[in-house]
N, C-alpha and C positions, 0 to 999 in steps of 0.2 A: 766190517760191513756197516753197522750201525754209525760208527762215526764217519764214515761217510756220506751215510744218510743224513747227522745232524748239521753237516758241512752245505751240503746241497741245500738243507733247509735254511738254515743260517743265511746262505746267499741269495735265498728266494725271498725273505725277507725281508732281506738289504736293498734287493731291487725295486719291491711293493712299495718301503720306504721313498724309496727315491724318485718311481714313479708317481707315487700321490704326492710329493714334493711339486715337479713339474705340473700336473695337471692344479693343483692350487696356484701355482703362481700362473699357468696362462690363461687360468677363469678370473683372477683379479688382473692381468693386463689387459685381458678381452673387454673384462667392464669397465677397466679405465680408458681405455680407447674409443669402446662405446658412448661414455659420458661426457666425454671430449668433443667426440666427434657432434652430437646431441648440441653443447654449444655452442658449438663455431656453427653451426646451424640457426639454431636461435637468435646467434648476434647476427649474423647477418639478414636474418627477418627482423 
């Protein structure tokens, strides 16, 4: 019972990991796109 309890944990973790993995990298694509977008703006003013 318990190690499957630590199993289920262990996997919940591995996911948390993974998903703050992806939400890190689409808040640095988001602002690179953003800052992007910001000068192709600017040059063309």
């Amino acid at each position: 019972m318990s190690t499957e309890q630590e199993l289920a944990k262990k996997q919940q973790l591995k996911w948390a990991k993974i998903i703050k993995t992806y939400v890190v990298l689409y808040c640095l694509l988001s602002a690179g796109l953003l800052i992007y977008a910001l000068r192709m703006v600017a040059s063309v003013n």
